[in-house]
C-alpha positions in Angstrom: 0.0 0.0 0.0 1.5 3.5 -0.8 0.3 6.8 0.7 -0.5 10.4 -0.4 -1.1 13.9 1.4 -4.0 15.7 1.1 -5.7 18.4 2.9 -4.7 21.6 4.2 -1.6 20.6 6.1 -0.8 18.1 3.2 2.6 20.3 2.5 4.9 18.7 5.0 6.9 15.9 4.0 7.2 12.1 5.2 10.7 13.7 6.8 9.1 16.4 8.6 6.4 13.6 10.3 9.5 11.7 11.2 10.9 14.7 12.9 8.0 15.6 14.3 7.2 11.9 15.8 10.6 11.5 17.0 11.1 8.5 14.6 13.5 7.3 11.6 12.1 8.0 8.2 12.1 4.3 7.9 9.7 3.7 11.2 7.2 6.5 9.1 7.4 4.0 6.3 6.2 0.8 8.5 3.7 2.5 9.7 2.3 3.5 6.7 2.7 -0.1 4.7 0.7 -1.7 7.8 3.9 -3.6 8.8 3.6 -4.9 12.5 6.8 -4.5 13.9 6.1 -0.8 15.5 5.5 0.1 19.3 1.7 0.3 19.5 2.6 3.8 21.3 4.7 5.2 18.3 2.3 3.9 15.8 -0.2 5.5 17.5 2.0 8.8 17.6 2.8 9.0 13.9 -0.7 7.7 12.9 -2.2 11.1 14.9 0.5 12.9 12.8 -0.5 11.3 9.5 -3.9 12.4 10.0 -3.6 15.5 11.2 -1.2 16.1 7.7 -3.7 14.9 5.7 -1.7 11.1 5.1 -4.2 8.2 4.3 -3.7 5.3 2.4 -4.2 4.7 -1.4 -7.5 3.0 -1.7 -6.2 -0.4 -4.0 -7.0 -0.1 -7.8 -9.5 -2.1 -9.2 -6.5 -3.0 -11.6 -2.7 -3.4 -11.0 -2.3 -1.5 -13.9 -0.7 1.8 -13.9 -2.5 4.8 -15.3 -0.2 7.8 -14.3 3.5 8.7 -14.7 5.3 11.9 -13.9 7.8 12.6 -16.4 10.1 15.4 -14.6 12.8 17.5 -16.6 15.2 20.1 -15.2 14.1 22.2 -18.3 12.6 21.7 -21.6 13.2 24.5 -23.5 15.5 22.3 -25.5 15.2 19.4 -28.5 17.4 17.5 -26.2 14.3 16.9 -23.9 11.7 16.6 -26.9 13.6 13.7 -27.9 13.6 11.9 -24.9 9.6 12.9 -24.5 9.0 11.7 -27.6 10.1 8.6 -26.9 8.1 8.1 -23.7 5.1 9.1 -25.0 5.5 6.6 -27.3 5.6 3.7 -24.9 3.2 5.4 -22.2 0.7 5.9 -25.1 1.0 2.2 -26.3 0.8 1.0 -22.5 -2.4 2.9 -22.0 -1.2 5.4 -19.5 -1.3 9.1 -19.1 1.6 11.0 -18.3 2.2 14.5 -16.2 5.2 16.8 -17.4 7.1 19.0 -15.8 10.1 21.4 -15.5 11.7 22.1 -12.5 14.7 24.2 -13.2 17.1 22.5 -10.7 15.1 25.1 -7.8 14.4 22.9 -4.6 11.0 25.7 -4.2 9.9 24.0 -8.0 10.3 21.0 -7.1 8.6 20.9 -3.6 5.7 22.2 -5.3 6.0 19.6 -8.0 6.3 16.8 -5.1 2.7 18.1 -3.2 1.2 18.1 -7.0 1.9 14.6 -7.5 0.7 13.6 -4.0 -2.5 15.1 -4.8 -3.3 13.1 -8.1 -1.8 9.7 -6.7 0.9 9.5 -10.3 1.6 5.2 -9.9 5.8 6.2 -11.1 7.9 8.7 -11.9 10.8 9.5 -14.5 13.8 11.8 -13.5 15.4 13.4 -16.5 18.8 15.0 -15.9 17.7 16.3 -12.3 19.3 15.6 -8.9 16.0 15.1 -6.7 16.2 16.4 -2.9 17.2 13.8 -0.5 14.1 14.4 1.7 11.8 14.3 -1.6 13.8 11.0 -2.6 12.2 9.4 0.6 9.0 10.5 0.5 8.9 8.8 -2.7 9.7 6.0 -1.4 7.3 6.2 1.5 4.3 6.6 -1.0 5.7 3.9 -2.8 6.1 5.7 -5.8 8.6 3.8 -7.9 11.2 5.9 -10.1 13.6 6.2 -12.7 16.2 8.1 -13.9 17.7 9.3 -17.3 20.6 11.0 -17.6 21.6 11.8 -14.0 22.9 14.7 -12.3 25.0 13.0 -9.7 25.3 9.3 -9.0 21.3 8.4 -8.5 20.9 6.3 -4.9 21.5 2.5 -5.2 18.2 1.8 -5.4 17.1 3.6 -8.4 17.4 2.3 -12.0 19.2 4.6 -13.9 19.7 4.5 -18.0 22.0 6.8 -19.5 23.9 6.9 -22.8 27.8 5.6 -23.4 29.1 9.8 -23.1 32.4 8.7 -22.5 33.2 6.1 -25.8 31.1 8.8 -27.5 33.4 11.5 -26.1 36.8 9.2 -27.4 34.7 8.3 -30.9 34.5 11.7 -31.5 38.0 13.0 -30.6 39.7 10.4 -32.2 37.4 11.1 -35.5 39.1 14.6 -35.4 42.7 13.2 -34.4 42.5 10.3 -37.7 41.7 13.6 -39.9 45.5 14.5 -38.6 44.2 17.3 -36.0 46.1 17.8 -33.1 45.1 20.9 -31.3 41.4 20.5 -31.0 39.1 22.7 -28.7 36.3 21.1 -26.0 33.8 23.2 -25.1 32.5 21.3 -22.3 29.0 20.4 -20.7 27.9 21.8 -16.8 30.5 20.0 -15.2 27.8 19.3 -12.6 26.5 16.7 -14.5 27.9 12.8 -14.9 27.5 13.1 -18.6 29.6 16.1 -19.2 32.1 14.7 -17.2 32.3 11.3 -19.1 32.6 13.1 -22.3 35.3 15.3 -21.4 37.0 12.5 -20.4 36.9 10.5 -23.3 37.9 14.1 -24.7 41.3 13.3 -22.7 41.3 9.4 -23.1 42.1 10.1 -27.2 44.1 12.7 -26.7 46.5 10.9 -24.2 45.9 7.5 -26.5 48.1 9.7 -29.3 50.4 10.7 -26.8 49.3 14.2 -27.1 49.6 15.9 -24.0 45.9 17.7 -22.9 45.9 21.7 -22.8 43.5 23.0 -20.4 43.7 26.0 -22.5 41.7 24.3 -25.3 39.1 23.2 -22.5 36.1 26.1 -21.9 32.5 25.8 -19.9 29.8 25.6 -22.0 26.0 24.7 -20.5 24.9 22.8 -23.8 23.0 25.6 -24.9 24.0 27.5 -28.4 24.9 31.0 -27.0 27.6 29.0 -24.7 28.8 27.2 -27.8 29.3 30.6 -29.4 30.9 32.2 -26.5 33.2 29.4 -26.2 34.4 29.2 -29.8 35.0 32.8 -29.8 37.5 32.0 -26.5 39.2 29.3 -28.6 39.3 31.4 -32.0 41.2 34.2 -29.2 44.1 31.8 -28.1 47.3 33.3 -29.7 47.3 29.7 -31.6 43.7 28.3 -31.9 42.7 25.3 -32.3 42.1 23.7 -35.8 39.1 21.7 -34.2 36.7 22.1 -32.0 34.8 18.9 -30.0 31.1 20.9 -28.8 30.1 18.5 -25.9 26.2 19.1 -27.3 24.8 19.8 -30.9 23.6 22.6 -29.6 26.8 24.2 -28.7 28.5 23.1 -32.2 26.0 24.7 -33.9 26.3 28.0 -31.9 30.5 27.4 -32.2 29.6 27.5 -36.1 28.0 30.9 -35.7 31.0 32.1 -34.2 32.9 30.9 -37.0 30.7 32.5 -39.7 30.8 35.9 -37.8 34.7 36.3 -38.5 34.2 35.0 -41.8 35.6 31.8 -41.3 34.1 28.7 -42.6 33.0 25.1 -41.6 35.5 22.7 -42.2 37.5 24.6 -44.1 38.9 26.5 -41.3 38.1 24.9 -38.5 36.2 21.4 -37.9 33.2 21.2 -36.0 31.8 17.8 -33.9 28.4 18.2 -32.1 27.1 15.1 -29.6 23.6 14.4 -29.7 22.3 13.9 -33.4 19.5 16.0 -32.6 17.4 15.9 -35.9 18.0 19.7 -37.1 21.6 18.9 -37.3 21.7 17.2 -40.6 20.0 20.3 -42.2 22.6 22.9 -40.9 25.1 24.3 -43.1 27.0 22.4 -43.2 25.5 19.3 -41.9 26.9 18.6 -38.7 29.3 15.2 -37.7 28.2 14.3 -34.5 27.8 11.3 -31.8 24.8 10.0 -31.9 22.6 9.0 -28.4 19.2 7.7 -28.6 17.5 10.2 -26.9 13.8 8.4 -28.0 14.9 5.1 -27.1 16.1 6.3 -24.0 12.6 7.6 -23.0 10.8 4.5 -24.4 13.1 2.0 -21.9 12.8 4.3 -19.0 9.1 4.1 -19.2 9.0 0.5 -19.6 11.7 0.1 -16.8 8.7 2.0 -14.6 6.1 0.1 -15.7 8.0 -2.9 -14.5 8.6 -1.6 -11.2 5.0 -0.5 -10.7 4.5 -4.5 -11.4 6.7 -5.3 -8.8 8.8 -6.6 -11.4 12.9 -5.5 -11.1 14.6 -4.5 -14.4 17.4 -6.6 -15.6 19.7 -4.2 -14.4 19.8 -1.0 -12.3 22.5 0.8 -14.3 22.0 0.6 -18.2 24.1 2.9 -21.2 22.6 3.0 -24.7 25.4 2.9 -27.1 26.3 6.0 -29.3 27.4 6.4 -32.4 29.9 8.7 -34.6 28.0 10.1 -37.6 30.4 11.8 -40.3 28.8 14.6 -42.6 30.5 17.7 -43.8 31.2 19.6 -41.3 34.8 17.9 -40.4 37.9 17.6 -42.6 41.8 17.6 -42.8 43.0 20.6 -40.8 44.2 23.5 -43.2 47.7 24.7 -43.5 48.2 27.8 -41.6 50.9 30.1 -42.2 
């Protein structure tokens, strides 16, 4: 049995009613799931609590089946996230069940509000895309026995929650190496929020090729980018500054390579002719840019469509084949890489 807040004290979390009770998160949980091995005094005490919050017990479905997920994204101003929506759509829409979206721009205040939302319509899982969820939100998850899954993660998710991701760091190597057999050997990152595990993995594939050639890595040629174009343009323009640029440049997102080729075409500089250009995403746009883009392909749909099935299995009570699964990614050459130019 799972639980759910409701009424007008229904904001404060499984965490707080531990507090307030003088009992483990954990002892909450028992007490909610009916188990018996609870004090009939402390039972008592948190069951007064869990009324008085507005706590009560999800009445059993007439069918096991789940009807509602919450698919939660840090942001989705971006066709990074459409992908992976699309994708989930597709399998909840087959399955027969709704879905909730929502952005909660990495603000704890968002997401609270997001948390007392989804108590209030009873959602049977939830999806975590690129977000590091609140420790005490985490629990109270757990103590409505809402099951949940994460894409993408921000940190390293808990040990107990599936995670599917993509293979960033061969992608990161595939595409470095793509640029070093083209005879490059001063090649630019601009790097993902470093606050994330898949920025990370591809800068370090980034390294990995670099260090497989013997090529020693210049943190010079490494600048912050936050995937988003007008980072990819700020950061080529630092590159394009150094007193000896690079003759590549590895964007850590599509989105970023295509803002690093506006850079280019603002000092009159073109694509590859001048400079190389690899993206990492294959969003679909990027094979009508000019020119079309080489990237590293992840499969942003297919990673949607298995981390809705992975919840509908856990809502079953079933337990994915394994907690930690990566997608693999792919180089795909188009025009917008070639052999470096001779400079004077």
């Amino acid at each position: 049995m799972a639980a759910h807040g409701a009424g007008a004290e229904g904001r404060v979390t499984i965490t707080e009613i531990a507090r307030r009770a003088g009992v483990s998160v954990p002892t909450v949980s028992r007490v909610v799931n009916g188990r018996s091995d609870v004090s009939p005094r402390t039972r008592a005490r948190v069951e007064d609590l869990l009324r008085r919050h507005g706590y009560r017990k999800r009445p059993t479905a007439p069918s096991s089946r789940a009807a509602l997920l919450d698919l939660v994204f840090d942001d989705l101003d971006s066709p990074w996230a459409v992908e992976i929506l699309r994708g989930a759509e597709e399998v909840a829409h087959g399955a027969g069940v709704g879905t909730v979206v929502s952005a909660i721009h990495g603000r704890s205040g968002d997401a609270r509000e997001w948390m007392r939302n989804l108590r209030a319509r009873a959602s049977d899982g939830v999806i975590l895309v690129t977000s590091a969820l609140e420790p005490a939100l985490h629990e109270e998850l757990q103590i409505l026995g809402v099951p949940l899954v994460v894409v993408d993660p921000a940190g390293s998710p808990a040990l107990d929650v599936p995670a599917i991701g993509a293979a960033n760091w061969s992608g990161g190597l595939a595409a470095t190496e793509h640029l070093l057999a083209l005879g490059h050997r001063r090649i630019g990152l601009i790097a993902g929020p470093p606050r994330l595990l898949c920025s990370r993995a591809r800068l370090d594939g980034y390294r990995a090729a670099l260090e497989g050639r013997g090529i020693a890595v210049d943190a010079s040629l490494i600048v912050p980018g936050d995937f988003r174009p007008e980072s990819g343009l700020a950061g080529c323009n630092a590159l394009l500054d150094l007193p000896e640029p690079p003759t590549a440049v590895f964007a850590a997102s599509d989105q970023m390579a295509l803002g690093a080729i506006e850079a280019l075409r603002r000092r009159g500089l073109r694509v590859p002719e001048d400079m190389s250009v690899v993206g990492f995403d294959d969003l679909p746009e990027v094979r009508w840019s000019a020119p079309p883009l080489t990237t590293v392909r992840q499969p942003l749909a297919d990673m949607g469509k298995l981390a809705v099935r992975t919840v509908l299995r856990l809502t079953r009570d079933e337990q994915p084949d394994s907690p930690r699964v990566e997608l693999g990614t792919d180089l795909v050459v188009r025009a917008s890489t070639a052999v470096p130019a001779k400079r004077d």
